[in-house]
Residue frames as qw, qx, qy, qz and C-alpha x, y, z in Angstrom:
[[0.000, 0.887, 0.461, 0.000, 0.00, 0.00, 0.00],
 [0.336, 0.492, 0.021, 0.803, 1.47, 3.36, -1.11],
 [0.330, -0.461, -0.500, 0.655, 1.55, 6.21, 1.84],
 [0.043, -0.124, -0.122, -0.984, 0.50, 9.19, -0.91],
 [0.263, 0.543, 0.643, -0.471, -2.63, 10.61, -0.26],
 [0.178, 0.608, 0.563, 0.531, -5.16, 10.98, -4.03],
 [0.083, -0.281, -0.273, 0.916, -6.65, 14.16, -4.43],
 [0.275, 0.396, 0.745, 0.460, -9.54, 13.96, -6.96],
 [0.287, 0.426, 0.089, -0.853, -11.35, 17.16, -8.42],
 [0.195, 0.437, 0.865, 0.154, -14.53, 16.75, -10.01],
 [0.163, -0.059, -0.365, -0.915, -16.35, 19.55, -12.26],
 [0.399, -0.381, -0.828, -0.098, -19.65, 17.35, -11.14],
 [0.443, -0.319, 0.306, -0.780, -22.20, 19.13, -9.02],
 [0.040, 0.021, 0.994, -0.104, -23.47, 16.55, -6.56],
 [0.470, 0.328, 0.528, -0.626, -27.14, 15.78, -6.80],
 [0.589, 0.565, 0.577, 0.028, -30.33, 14.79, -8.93],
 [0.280, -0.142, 0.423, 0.850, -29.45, 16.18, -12.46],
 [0.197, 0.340, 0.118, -0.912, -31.29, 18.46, -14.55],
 [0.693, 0.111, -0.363, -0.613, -33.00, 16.11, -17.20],
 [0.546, -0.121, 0.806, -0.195, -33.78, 12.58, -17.36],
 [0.173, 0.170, -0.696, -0.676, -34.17, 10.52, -20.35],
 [0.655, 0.417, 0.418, -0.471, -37.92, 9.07, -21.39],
 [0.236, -0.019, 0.700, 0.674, -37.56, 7.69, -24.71],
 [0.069, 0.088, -0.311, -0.944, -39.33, 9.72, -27.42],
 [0.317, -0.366, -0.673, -0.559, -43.01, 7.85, -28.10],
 [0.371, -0.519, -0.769, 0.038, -43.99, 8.22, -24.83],
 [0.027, -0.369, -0.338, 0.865, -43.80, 11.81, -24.42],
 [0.114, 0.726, 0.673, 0.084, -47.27, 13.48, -25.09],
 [0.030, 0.676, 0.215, 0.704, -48.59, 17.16, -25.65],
 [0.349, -0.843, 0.029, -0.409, -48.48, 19.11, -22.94],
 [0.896, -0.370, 0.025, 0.244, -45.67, 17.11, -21.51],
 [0.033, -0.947, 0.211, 0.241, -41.87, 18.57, -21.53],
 [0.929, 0.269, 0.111, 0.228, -38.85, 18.03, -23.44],
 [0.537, -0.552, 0.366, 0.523, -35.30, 19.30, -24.21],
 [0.611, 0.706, 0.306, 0.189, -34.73, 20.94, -27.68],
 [0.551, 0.609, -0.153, 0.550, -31.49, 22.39, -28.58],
 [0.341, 0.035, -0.665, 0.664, -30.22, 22.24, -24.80],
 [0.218, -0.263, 0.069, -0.937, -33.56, 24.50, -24.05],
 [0.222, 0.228, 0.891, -0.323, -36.39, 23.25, -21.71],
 [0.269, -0.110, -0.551, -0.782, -39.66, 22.82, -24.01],
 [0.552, 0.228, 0.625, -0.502, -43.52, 22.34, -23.28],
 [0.016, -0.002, -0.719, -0.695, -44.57, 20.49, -26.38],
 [0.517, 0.366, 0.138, -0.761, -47.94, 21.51, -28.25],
 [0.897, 0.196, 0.057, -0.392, -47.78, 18.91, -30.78],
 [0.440, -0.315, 0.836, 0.096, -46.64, 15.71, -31.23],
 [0.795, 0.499, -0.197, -0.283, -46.97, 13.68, -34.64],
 [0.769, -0.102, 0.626, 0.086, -45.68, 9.85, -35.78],
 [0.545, 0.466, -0.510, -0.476, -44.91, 8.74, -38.92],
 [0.935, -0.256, 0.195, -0.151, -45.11, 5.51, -39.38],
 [0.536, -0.530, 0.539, 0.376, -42.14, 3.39, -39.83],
 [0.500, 0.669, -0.360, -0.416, -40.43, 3.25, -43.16],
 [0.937, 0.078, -0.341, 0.002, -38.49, 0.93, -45.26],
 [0.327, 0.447, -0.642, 0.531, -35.39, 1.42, -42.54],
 [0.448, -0.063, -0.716, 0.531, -37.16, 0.44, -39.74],
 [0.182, -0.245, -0.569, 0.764, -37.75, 3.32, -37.42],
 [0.015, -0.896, -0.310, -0.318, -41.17, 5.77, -37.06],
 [0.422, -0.107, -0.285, 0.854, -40.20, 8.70, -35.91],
 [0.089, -0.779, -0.533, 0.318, -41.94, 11.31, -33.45],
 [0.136, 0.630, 0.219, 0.733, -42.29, 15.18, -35.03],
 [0.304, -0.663, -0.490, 0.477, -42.23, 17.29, -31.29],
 [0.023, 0.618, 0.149, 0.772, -43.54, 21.27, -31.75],
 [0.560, -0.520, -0.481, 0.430, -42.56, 22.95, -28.15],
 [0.078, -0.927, -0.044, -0.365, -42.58, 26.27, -26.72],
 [0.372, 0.595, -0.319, 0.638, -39.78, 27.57, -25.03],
 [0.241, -0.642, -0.727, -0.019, -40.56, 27.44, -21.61],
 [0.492, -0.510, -0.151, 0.690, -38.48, 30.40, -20.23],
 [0.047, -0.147, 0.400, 0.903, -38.22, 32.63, -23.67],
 [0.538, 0.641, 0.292, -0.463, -41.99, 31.69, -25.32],
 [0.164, 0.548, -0.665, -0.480, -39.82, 30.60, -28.38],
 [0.965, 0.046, 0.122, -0.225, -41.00, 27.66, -30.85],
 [0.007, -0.591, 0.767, 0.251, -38.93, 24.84, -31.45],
 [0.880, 0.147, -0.307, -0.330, -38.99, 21.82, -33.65],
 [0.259, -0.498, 0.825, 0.057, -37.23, 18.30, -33.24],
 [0.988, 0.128, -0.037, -0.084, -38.04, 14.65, -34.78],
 [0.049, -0.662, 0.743, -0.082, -36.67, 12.08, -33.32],
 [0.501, -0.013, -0.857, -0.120, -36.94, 7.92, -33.81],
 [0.511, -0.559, -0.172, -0.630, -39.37, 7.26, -31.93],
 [0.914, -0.075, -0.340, 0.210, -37.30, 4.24, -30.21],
 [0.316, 0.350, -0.489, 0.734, -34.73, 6.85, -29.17],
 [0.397, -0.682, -0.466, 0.401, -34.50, 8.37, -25.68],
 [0.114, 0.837, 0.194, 0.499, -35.27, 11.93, -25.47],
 [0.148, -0.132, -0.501, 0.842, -33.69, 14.58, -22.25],
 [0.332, -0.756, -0.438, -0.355, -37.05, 15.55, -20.30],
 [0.120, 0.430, -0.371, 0.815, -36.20, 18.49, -18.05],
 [0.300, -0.507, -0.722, 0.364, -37.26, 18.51, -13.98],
 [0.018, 0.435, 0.080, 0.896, -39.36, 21.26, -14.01],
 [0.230, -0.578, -0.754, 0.212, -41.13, 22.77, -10.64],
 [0.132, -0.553, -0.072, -0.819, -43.28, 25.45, -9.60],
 [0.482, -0.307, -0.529, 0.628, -43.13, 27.09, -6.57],
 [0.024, -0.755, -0.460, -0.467, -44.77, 29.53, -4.86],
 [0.273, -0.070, -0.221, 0.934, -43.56, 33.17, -3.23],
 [0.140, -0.866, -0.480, 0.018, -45.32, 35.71, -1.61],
 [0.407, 0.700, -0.016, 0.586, -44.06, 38.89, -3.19],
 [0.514, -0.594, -0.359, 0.505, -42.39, 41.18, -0.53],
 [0.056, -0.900, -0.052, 0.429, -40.78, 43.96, -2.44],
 [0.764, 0.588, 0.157, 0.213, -39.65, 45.20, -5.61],
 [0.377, -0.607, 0.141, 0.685, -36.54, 46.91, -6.08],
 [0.270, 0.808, -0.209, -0.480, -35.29, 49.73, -8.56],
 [0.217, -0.664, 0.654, 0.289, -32.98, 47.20, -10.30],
 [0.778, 0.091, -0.400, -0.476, -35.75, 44.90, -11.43],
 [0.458, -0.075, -0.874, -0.142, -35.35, 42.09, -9.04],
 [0.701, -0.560, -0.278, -0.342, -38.01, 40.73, -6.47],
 [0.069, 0.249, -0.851, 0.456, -37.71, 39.58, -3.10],
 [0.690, -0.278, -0.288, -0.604, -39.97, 37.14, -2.03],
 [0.230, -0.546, 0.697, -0.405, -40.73, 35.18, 0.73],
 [0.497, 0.109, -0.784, -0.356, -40.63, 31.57, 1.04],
 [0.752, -0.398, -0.403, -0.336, -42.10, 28.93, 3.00],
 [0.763, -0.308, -0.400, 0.403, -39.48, 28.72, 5.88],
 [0.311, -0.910, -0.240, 0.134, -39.91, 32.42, 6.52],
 [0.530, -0.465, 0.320, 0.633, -36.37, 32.93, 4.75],
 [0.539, 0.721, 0.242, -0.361, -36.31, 35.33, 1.67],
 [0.766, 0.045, 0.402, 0.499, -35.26, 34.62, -2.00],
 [0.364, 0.871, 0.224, -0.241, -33.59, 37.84, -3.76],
 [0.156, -0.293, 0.606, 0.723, -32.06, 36.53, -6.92],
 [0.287, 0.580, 0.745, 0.164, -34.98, 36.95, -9.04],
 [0.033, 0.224, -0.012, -0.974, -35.64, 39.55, -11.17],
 [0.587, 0.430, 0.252, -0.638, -39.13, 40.80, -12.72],
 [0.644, 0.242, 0.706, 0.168, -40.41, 39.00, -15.70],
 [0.224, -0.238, 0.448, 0.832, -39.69, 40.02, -19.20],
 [0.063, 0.464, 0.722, 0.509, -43.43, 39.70, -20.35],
 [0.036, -0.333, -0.230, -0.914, -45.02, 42.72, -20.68],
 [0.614, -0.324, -0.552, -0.462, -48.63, 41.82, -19.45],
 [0.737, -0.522, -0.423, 0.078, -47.39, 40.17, -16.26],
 [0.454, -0.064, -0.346, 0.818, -45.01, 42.39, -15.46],
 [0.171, -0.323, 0.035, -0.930, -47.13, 45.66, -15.42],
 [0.597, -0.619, -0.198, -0.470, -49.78, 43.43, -12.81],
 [0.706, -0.325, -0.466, 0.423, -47.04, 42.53, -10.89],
 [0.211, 0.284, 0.045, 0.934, -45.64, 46.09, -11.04],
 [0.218, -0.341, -0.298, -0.864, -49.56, 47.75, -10.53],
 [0.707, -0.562, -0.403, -0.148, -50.69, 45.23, -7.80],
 [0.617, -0.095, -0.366, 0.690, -47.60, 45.80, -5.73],
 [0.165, 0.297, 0.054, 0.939, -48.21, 49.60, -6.12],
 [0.671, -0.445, -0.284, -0.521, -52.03, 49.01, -4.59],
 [0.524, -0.490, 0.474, -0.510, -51.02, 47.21, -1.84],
 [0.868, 0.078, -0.239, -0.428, -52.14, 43.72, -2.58],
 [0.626, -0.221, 0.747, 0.034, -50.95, 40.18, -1.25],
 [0.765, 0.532, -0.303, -0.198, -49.69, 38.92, -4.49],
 [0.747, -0.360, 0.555, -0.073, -48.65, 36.01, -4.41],
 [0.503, 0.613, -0.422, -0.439, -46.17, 34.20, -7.78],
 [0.893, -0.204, 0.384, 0.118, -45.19, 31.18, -8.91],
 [0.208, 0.759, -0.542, -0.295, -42.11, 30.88, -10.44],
 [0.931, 0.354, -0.011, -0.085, -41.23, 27.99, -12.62],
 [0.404, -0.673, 0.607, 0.128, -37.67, 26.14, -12.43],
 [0.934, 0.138, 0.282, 0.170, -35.62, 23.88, -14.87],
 [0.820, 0.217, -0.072, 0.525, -32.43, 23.17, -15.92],
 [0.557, -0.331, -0.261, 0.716, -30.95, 25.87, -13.59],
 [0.047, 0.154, -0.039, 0.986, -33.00, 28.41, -14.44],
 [0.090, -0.465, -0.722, 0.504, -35.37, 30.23, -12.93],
 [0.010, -0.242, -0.412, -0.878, -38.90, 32.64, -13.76],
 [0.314, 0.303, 0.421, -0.796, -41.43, 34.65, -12.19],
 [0.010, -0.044, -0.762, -0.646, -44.39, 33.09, -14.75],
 [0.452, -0.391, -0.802, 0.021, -47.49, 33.52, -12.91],
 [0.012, -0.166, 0.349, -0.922, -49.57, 35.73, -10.47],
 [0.371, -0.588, -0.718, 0.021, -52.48, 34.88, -7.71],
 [0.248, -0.548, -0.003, -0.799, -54.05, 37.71, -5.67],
 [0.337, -0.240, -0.851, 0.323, -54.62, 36.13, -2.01],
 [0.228, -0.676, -0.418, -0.563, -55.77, 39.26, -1.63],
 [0.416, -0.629, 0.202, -0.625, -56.61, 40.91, 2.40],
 [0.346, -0.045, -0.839, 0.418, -55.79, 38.77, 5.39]]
């Protein structure tokens, strides 16, 4: 036995990674996918059937979830696809800052402020206009593949 002591470095974050594979016929509409590294919600799905090589292959139209961008893909239908972990989570807004991000507060009463406002129009100006009123507003922000969006807004309204 040798007296040196190893040293190993690893580039590897530990934990649950950021997709998981699902192989391609069994993902459905409204179900999520991976498309050019990007997390996707797909709107339609289409088969072909199988040719004289063998494979059908699946036709996936997906939305972007983070940008609102479309992407295509077709892939054999036999392959395995990357299906992002995607959750939503809810924050009770606390306060906006000048700089455009939030601070909100989570469920163990400890607050998260690396989030910044959302880039759509629409929801930003009622997150923007209910804050300004007063309101318990309450968001849910949407997570996958290490990023992160304010997509979403409930009114709880008065206590």
């Amino acid at each position: 036995m040798s007296d040196e002591e190893h040293q190993f470095e690893s580039k590897a974050d530990a934990g649950a990674s950021k997709t998981y594979p699902q192989q391609a016929g069994t993902i459905r509409k409204n179900g999520y996918i991976v498309i050019k590294a990007r997390p996707c919600k797909v709107v339609e799905v289409s088969t072909s059937k199988t040719g004289k090589h063998g494979h059908a292959k699946c036709h996936f139209v997906a939305i972007d979830i983070f940008t609102g961008k479309k992407l295509e893909d077709i892939v054999p239908s036999s392959h395995n696809c990357d299906v992002p972990h995607v959750n939503r989570t809810d924050y009770q807004l606390i306060d906006i800052s000048e700089d455009g991000f939030v601070s909100l507060l989570t469920d163990n009463g400890n607050t998260k402020d690396d989030l910044r406002l959302p880039t759509d129009e629409n929801l930003l100006s009622l997150i923007k206009d209910g804050f300004a009123e007063g309101k318990d507003l309450v968001v849910s922000v949407m997570s996958a593949m290490g990023e992160e969006q304010i997509n979403a807004l409930k009114d709880i309204g008065p206590k």
